[in-house]
mmCIF file as Biopython writes it, N, C-alpha, C and O atoms, coordinates in Angstrom:
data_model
#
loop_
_atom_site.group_PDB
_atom_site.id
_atom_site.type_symbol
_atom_site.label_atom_id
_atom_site.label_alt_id
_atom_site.label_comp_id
_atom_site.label_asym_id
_atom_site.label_entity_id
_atom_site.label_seq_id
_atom_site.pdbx_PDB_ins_code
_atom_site.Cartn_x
_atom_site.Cartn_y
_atom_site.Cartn_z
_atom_site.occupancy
_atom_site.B_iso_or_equiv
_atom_site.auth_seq_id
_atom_site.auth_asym_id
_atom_site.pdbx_PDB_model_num
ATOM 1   N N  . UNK A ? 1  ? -63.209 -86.279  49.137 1.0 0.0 1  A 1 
ATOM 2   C CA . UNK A ? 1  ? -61.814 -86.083  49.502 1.0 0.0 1  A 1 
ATOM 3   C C  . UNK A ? 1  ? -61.533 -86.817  50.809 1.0 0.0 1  A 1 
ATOM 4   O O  . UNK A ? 1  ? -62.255 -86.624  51.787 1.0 0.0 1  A 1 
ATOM 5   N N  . UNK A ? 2  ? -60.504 -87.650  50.844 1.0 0.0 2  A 1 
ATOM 6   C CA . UNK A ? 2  ? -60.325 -87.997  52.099 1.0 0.0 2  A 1 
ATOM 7   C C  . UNK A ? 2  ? -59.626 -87.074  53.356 1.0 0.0 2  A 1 
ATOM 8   O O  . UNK A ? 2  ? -59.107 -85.966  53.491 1.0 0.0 2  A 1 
ATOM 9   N N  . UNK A ? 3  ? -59.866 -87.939  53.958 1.0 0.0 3  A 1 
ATOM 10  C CA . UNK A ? 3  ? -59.598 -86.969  55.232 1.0 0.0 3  A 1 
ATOM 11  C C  . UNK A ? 3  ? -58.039 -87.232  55.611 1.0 0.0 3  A 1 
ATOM 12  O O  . UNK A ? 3  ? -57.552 -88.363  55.633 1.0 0.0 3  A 1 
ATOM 13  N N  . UNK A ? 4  ? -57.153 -85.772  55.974 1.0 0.0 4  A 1 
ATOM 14  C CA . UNK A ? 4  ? -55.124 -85.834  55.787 1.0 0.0 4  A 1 
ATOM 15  C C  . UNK A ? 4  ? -54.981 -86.198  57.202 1.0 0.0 4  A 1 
ATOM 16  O O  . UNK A ? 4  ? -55.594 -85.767  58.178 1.0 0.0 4  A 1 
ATOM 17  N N  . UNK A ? 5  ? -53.925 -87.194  57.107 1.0 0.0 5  A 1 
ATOM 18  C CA . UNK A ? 5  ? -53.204 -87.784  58.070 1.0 0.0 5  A 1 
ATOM 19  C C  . UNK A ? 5  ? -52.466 -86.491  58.366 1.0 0.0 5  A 1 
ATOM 20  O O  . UNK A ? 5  ? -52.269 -85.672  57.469 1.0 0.0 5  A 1 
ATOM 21  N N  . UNK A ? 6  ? -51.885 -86.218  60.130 1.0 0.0 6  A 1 
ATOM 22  C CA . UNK A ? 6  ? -51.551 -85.820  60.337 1.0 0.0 6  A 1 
ATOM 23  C C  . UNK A ? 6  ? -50.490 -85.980  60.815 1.0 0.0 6  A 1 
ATOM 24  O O  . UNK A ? 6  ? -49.785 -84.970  60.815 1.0 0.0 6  A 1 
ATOM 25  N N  . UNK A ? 7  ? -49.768 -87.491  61.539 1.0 0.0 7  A 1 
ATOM 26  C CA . UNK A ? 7  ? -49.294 -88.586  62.031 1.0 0.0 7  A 1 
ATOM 27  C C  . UNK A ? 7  ? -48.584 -89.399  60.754 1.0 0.0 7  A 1 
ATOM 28  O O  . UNK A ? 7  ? -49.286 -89.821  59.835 1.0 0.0 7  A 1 
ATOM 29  N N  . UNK A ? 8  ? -46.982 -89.602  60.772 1.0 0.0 8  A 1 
ATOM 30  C CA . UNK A ? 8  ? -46.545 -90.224  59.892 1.0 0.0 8  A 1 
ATOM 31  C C  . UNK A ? 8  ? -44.961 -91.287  61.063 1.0 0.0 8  A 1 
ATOM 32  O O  . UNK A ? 8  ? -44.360 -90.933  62.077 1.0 0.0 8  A 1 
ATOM 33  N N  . UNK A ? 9  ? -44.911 -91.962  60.618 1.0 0.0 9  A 1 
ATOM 34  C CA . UNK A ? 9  ? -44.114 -92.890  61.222 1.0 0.0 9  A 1 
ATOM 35  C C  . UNK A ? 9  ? -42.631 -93.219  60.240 1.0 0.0 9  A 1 
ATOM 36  O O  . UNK A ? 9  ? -42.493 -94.090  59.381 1.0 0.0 9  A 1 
ATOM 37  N N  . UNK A ? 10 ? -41.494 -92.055  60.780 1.0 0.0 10 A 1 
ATOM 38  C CA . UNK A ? 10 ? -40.297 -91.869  60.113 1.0 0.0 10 A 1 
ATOM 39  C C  . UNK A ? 10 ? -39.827 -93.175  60.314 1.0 0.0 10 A 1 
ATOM 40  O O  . UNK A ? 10 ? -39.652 -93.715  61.407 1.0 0.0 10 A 1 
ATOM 41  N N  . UNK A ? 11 ? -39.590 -93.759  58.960 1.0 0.0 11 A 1 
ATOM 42  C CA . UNK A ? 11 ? -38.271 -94.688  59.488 1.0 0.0 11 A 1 
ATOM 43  C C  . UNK A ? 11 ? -36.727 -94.218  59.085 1.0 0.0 11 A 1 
ATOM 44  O O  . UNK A ? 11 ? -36.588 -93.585  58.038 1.0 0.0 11 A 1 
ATOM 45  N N  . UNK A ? 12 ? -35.748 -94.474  59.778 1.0 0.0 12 A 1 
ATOM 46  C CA . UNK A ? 12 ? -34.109 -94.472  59.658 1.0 0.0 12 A 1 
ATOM 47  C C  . UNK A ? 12 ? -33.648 -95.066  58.795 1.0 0.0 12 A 1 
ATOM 48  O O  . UNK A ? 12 ? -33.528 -96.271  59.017 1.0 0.0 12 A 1 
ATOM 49  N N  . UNK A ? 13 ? -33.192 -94.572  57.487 1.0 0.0 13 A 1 
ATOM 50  C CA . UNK A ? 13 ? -32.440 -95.620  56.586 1.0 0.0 13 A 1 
ATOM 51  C C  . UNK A ? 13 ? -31.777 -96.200  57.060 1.0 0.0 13 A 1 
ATOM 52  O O  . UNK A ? 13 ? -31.874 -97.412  56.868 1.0 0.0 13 A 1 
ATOM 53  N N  . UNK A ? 14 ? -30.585 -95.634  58.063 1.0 0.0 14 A 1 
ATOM 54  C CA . UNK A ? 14 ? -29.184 -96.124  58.673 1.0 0.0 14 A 1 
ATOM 55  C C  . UNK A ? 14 ? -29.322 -96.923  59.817 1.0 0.0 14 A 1 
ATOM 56  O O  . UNK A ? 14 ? -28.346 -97.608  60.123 1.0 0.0 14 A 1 
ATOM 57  N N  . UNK A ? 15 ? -30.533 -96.991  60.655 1.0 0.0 15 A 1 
ATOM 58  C CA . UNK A ? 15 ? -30.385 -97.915  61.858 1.0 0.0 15 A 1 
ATOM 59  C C  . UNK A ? 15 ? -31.947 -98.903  61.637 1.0 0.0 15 A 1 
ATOM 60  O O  . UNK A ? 15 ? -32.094 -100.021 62.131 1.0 0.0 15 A 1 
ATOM 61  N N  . UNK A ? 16 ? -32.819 -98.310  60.939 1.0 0.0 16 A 1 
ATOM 62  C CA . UNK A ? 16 ? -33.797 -99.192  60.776 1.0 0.0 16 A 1 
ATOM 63  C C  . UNK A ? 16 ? -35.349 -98.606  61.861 1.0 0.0 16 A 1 
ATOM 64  O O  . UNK A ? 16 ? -36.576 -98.700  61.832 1.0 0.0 16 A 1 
ATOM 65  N N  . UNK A ? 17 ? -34.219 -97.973  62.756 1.0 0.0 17 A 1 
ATOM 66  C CA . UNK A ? 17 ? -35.468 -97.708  63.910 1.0 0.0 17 A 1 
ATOM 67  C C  . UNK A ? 17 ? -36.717 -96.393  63.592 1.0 0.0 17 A 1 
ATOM 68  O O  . UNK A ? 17 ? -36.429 -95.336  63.029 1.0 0.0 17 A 1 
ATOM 69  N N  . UNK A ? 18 ? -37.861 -96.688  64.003 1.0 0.0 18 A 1 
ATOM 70  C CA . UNK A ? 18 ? -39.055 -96.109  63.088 1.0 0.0 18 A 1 
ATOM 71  C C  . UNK A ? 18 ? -39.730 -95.578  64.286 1.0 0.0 18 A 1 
ATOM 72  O O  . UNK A ? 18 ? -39.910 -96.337  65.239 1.0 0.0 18 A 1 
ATOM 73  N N  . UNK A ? 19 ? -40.166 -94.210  64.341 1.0 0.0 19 A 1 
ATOM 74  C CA . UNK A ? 19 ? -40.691 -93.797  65.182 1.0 0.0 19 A 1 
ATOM 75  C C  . UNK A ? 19 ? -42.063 -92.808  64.590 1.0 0.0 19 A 1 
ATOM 76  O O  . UNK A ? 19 ? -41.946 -92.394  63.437 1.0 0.0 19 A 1 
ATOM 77  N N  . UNK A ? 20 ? -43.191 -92.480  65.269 1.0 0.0 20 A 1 
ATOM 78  C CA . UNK A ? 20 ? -44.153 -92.146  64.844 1.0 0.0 20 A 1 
ATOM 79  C C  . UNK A ? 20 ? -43.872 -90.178  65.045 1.0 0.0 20 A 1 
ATOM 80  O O  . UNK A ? 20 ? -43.170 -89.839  65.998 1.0 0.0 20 A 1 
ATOM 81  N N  . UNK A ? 21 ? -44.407 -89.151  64.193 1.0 0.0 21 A 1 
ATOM 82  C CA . UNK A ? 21 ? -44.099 -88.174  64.599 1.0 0.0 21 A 1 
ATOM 83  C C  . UNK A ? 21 ? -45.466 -87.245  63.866 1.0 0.0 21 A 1 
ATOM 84  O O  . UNK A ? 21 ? -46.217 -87.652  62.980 1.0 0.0 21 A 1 
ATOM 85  N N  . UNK A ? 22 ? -45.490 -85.925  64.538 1.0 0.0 22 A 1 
ATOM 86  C CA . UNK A ? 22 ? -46.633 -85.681  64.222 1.0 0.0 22 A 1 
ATOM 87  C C  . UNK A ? 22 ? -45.821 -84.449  63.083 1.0 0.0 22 A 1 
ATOM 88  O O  . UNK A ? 22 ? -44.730 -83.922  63.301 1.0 0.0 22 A 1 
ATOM 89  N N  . UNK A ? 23 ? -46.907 -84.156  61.601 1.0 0.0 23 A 1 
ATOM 90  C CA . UNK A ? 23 ? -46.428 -83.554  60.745 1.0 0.0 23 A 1 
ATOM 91  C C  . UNK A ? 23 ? -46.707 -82.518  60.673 1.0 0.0 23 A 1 
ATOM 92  O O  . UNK A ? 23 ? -47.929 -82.431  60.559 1.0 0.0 23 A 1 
ATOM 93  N N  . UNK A ? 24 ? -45.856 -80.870  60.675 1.0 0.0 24 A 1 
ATOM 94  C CA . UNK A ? 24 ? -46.594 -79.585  60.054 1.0 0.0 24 A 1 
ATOM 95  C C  . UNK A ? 24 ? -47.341 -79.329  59.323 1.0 0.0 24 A 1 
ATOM 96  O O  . UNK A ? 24 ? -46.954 -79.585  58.183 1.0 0.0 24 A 1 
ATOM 97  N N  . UNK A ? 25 ? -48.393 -78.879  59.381 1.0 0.0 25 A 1 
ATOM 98  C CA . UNK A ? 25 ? -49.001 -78.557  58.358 1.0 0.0 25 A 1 
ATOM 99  C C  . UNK A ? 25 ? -49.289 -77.481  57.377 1.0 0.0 25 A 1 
ATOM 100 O O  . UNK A ? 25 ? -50.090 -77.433  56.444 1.0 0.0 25 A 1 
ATOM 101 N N  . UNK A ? 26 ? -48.050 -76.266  58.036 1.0 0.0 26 A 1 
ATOM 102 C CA . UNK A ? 26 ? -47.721 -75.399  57.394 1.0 0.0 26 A 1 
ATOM 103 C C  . UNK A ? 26 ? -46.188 -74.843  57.265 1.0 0.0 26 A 1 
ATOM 104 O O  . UNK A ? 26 ? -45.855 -73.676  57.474 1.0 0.0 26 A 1 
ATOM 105 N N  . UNK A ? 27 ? -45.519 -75.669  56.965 1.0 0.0 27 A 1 
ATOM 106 C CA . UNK A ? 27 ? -44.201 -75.954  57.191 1.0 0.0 27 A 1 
ATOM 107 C C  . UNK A ? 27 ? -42.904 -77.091  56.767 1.0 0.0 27 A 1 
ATOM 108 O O  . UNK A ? 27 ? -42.810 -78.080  57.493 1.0 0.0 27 A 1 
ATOM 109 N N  . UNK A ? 28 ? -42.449 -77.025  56.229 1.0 0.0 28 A 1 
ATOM 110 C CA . UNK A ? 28 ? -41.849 -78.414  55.507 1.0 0.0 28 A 1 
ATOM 111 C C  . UNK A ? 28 ? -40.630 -78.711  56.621 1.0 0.0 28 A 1 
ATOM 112 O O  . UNK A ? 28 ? -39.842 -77.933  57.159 1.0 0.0 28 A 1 
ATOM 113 N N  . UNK A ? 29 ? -40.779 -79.929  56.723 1.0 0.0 29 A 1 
ATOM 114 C CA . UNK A ? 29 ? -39.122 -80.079  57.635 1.0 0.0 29 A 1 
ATOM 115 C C  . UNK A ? 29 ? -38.379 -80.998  56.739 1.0 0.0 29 A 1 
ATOM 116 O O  . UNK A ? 29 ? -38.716 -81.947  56.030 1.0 0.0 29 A 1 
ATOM 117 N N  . UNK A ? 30 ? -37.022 -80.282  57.060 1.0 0.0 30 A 1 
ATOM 118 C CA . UNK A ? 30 ? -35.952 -80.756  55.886 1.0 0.0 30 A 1 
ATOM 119 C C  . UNK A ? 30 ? -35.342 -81.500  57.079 1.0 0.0 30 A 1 
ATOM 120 O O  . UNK A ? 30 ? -35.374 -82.612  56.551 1.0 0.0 30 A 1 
ATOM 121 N N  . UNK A ? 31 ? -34.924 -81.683  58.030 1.0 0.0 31 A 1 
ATOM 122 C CA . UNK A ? 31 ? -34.342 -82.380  58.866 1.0 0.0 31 A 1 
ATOM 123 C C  . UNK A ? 31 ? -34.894 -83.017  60.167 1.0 0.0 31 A 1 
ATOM 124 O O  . UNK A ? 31 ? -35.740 -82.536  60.921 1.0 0.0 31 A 1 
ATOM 125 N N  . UNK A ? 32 ? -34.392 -83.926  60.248 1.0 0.0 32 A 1 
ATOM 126 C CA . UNK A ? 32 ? -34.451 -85.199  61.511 1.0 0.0 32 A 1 
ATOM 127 C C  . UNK A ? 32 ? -33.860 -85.807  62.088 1.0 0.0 32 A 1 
ATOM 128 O O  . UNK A ? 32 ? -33.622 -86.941  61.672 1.0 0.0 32 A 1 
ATOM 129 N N  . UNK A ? 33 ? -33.482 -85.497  62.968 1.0 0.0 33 A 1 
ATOM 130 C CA . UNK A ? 33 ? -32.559 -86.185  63.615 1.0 0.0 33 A 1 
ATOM 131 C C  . UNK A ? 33 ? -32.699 -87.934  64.333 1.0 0.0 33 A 1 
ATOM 132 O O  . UNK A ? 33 ? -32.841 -87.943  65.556 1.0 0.0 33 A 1 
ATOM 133 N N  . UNK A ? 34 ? -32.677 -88.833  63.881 1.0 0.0 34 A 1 
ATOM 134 C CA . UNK A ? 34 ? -32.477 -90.195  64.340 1.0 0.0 34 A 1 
ATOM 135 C C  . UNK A ? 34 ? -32.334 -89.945  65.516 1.0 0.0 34 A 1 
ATOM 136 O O  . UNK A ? 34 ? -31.300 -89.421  65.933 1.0 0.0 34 A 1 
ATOM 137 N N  . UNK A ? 35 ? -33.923 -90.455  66.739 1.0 0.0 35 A 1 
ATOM 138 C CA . UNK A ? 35 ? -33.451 -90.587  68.032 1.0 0.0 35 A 1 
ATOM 139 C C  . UNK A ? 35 ? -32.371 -92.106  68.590 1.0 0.0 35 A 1 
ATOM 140 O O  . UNK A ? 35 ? -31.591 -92.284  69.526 1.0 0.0 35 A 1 
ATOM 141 N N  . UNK A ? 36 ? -32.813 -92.875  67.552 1.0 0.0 36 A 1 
ATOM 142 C CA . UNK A ? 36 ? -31.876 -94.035  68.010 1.0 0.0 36 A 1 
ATOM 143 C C  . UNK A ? 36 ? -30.205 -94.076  67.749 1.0 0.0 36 A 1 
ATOM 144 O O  . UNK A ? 36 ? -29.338 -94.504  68.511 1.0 0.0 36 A 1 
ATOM 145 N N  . UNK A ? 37 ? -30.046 -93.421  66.274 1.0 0.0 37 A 1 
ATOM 146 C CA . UNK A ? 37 ? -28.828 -93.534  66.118 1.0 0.0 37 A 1 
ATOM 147 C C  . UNK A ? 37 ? -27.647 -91.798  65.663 1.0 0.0 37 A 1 
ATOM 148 O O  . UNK A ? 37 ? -26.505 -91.629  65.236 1.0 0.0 37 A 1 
ATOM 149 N N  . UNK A ? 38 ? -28.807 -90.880  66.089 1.0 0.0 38 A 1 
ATOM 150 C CA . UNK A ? 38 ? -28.302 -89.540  65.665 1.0 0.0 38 A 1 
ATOM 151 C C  . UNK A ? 38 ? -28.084 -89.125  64.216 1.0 0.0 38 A 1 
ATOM 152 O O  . UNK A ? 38 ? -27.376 -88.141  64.003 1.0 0.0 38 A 1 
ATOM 153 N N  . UNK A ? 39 ? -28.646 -89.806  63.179 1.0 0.0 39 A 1 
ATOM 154 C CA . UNK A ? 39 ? -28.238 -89.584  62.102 1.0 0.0 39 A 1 
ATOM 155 C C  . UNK A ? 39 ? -29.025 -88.538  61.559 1.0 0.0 39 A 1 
ATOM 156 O O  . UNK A ? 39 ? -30.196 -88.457  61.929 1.0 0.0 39 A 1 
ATOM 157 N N  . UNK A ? 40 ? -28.542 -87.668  60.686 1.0 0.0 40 A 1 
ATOM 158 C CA . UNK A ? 40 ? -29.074 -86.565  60.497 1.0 0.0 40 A 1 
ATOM 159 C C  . UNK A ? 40 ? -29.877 -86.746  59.283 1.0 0.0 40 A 1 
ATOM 160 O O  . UNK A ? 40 ? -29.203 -86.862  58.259 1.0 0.0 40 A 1 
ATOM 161 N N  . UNK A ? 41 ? -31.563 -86.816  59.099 1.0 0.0 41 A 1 
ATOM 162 C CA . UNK A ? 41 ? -31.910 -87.100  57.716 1.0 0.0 41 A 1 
ATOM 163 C C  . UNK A ? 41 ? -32.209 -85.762  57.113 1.0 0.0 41 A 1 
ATOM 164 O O  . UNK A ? 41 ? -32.677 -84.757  57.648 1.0 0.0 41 A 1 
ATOM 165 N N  . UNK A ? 42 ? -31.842 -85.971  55.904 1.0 0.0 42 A 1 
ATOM 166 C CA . UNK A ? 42 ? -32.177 -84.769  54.185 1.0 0.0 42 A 1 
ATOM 167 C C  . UNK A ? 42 ? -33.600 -85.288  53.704 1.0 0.0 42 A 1 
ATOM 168 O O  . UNK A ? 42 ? -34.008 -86.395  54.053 1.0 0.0 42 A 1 
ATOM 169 N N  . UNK A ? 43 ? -34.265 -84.522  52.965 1.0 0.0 43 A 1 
ATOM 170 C CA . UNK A ? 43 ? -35.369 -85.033  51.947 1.0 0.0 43 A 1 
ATOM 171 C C  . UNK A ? 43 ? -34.374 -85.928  50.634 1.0 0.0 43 A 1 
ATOM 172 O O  . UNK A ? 43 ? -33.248 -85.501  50.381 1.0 0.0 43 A 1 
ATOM 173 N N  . UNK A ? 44 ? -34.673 -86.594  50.227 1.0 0.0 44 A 1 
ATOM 174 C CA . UNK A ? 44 ? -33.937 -87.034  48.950 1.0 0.0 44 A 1 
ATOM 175 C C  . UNK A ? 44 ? -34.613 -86.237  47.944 1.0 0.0 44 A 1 
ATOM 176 O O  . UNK A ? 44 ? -35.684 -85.642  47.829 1.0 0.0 44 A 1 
ATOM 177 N N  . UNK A ? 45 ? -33.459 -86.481  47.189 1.0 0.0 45 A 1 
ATOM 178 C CA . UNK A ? 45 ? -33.589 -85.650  46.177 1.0 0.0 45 A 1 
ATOM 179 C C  . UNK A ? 45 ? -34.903 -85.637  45.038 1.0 0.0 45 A 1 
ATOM 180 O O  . UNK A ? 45 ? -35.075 -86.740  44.519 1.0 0.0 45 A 1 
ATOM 181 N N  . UNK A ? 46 ? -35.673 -84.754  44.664 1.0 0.0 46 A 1 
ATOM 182 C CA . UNK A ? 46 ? -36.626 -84.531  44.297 1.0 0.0 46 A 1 
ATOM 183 C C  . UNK A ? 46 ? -38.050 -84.344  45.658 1.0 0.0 46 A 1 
ATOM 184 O O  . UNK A ? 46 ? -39.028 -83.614  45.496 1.0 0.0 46 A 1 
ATOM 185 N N  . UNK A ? 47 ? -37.782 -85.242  46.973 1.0 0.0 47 A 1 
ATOM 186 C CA . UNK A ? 47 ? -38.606 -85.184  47.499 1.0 0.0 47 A 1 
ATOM 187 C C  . UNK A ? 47 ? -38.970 -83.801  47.983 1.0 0.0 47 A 1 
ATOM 188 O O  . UNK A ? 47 ? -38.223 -83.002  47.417 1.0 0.0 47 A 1 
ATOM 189 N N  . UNK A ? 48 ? -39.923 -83.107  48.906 1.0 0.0 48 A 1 
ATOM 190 C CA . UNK A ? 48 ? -39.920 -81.939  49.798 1.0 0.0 48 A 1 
ATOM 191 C C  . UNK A ? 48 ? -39.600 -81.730  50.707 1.0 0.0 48 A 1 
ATOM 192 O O  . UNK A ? 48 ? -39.190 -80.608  51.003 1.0 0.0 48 A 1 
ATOM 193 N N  . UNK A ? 49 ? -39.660 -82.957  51.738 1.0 0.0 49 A 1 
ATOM 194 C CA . UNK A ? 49 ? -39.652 -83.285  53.208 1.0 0.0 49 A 1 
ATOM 195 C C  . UNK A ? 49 ? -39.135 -84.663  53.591 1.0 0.0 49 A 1 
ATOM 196 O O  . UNK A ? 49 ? -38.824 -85.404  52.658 1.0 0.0 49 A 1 
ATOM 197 N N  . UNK A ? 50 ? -38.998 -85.120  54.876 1.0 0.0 50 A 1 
ATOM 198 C CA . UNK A ? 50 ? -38.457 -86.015  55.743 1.0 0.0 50 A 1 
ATOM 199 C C  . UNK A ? 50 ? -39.605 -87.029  55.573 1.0 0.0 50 A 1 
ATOM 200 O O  . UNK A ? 50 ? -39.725 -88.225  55.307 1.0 0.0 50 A 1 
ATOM 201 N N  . UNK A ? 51 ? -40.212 -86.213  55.791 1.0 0.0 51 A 1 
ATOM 202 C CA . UNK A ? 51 ? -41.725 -87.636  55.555 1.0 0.0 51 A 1 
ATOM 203 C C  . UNK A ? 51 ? -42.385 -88.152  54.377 1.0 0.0 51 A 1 
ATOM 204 O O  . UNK A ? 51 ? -43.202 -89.071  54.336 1.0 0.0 51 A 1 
ATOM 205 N N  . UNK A ? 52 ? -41.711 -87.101  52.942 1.0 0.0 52 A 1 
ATOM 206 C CA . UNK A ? 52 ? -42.234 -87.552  52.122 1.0 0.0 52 A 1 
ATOM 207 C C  . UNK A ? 52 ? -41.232 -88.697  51.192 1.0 0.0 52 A 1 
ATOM 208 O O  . UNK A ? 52 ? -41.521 -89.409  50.231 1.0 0.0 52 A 1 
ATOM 209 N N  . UNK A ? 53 ? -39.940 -88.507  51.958 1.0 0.0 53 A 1 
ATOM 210 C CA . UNK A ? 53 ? -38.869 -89.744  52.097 1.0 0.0 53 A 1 
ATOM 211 C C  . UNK A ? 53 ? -38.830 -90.510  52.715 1.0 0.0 53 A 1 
ATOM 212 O O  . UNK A ? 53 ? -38.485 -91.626  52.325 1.0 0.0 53 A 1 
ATOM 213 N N  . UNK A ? 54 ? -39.215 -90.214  54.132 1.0 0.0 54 A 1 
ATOM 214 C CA . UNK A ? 54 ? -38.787 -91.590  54.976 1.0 0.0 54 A 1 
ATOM 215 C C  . UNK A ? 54 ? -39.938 -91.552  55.685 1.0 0.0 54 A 1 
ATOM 216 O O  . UNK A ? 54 ? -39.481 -91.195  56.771 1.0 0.0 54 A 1 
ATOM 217 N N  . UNK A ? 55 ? -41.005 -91.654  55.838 1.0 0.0 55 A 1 
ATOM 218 C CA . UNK A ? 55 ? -42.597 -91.542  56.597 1.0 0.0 55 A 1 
ATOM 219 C C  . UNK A ? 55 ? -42.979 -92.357  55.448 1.0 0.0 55 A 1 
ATOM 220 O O  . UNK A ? 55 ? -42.547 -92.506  54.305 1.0 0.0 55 A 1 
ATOM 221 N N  . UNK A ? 56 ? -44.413 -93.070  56.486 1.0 0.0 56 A 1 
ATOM 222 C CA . UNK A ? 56 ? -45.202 -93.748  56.263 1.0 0.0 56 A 1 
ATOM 223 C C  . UNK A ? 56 ? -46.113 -93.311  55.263 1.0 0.0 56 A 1 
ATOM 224 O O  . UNK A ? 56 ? -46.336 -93.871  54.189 1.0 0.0 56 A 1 
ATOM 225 N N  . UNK A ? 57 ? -46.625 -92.258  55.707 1.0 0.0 57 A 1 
ATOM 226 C CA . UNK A ? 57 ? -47.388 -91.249  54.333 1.0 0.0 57 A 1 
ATOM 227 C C  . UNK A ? 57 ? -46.728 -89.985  54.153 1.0 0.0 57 A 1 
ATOM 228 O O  . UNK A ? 57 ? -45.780 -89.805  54.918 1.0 0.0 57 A 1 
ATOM 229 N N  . UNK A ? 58 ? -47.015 -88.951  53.241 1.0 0.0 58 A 1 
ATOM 230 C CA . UNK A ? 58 ? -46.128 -88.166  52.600 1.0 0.0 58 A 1 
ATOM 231 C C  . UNK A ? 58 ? -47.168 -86.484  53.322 1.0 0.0 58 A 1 
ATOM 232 O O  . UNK A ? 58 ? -48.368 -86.389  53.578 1.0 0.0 58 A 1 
ATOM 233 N N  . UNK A ? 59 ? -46.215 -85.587  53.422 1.0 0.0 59 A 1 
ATOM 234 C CA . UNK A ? 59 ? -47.090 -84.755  54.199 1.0 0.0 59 A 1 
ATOM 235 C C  . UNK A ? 59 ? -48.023 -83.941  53.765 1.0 0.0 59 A 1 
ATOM 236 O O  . UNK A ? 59 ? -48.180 -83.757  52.558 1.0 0.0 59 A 1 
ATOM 237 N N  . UNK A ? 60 ? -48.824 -83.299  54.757 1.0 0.0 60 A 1 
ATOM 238 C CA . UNK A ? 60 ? -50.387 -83.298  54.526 1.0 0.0 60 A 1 
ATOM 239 C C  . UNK A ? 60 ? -50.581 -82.479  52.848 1.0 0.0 60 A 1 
ATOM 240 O O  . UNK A ? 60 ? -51.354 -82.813  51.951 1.0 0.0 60 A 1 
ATOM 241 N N  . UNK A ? 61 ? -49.292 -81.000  52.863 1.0 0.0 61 A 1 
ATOM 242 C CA . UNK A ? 61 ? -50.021 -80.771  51.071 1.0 0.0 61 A 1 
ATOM 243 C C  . UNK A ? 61 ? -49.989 -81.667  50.139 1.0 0.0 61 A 1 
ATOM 244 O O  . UNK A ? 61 ? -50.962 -81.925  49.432 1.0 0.0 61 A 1 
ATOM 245 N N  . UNK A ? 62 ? -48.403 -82.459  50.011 1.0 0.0 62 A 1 
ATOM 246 C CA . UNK A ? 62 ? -48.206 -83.430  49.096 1.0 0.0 62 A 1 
ATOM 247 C C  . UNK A ? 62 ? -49.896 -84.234  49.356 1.0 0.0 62 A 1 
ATOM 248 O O  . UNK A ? 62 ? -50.634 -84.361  48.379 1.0 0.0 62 A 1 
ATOM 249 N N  . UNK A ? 63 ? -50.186 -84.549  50.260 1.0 0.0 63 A 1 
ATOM 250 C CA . UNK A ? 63 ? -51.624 -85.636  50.314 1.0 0.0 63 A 1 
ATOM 251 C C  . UNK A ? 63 ? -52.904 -84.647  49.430 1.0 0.0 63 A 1 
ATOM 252 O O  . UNK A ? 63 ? -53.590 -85.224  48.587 1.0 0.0 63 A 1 
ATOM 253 N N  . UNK A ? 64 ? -53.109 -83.259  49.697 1.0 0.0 64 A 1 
ATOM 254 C CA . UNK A ? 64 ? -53.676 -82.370  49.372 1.0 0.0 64 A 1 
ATOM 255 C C  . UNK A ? 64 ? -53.832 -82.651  47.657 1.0 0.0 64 A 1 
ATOM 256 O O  . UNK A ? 64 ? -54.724 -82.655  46.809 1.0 0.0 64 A 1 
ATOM 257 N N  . UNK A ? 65 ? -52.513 -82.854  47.739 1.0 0.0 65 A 1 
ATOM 258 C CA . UNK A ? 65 ? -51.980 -82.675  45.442 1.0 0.0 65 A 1 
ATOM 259 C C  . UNK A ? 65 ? -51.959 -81.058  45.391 1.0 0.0 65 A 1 
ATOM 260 O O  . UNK A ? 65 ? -52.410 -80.370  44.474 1.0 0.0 65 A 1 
ATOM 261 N N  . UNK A ? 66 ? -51.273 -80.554  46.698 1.0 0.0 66 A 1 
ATOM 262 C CA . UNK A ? 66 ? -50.443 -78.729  46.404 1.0 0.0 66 A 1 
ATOM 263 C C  . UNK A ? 66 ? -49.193 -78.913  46.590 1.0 0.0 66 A 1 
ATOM 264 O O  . UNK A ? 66 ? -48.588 -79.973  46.754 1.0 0.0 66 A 1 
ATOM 265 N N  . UNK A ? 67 ? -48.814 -77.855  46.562 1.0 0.0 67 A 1 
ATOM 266 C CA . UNK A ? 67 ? -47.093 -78.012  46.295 1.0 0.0 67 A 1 
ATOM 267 C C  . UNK A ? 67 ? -46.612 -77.501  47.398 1.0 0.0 67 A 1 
ATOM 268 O O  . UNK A ? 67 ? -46.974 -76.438  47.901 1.0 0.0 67 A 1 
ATOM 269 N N  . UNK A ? 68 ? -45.384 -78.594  48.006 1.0 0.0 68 A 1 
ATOM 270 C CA . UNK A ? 68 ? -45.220 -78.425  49.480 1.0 0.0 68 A 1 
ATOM 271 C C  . UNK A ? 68 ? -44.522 -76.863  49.676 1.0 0.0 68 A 1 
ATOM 272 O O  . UNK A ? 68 ? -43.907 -76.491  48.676 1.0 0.0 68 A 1 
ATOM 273 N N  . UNK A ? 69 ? -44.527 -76.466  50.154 1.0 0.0 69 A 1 
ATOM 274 C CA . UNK A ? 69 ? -43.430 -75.731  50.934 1.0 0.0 69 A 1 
ATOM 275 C C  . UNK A ? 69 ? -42.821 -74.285  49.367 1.0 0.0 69 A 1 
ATOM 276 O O  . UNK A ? 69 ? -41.897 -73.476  49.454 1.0 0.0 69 A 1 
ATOM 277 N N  . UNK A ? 70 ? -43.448 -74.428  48.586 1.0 0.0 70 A 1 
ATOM 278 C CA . UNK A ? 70 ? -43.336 -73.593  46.674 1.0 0.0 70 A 1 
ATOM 279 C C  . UNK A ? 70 ? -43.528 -72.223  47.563 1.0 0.0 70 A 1 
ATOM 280 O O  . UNK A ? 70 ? -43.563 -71.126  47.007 1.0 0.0 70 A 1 
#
């Protein structure tokens, strides 16, 4: 099994700007606020989380293969 990132790097649909953030690991976050441009991010639809939409990798249960936040 590999070893879960804990560290995922949100990017902004709306301004582009990508910042690194560290992920719950017992906890889903549905929102984010864009430090560059204030925009408020959602999970898209079907996703669980902010990171498993807009992050670099998807968070640590999704990495697990459990079900985020169920």
């Amino acid at each position: 099994m590999s070893a879960i990132i804990l560290e995922s790097t949100l990017t902004c649909p709306h301004c582009g700007f990508a910042k690194q953030e560290p992920m719950p690991t017992d906890a889903c976050q549905f929102y984010y606020e864009c430090p560059n441009c204030n925009s408020l991010l959602r999970p898209k639809p079907g996703d669980c989380c902010v990171f498993c939409s807009f992050g670099s990798v998807p968070c640590p249960p999704i990495q697990q293969q459990r079900s985020c936040c169920g």
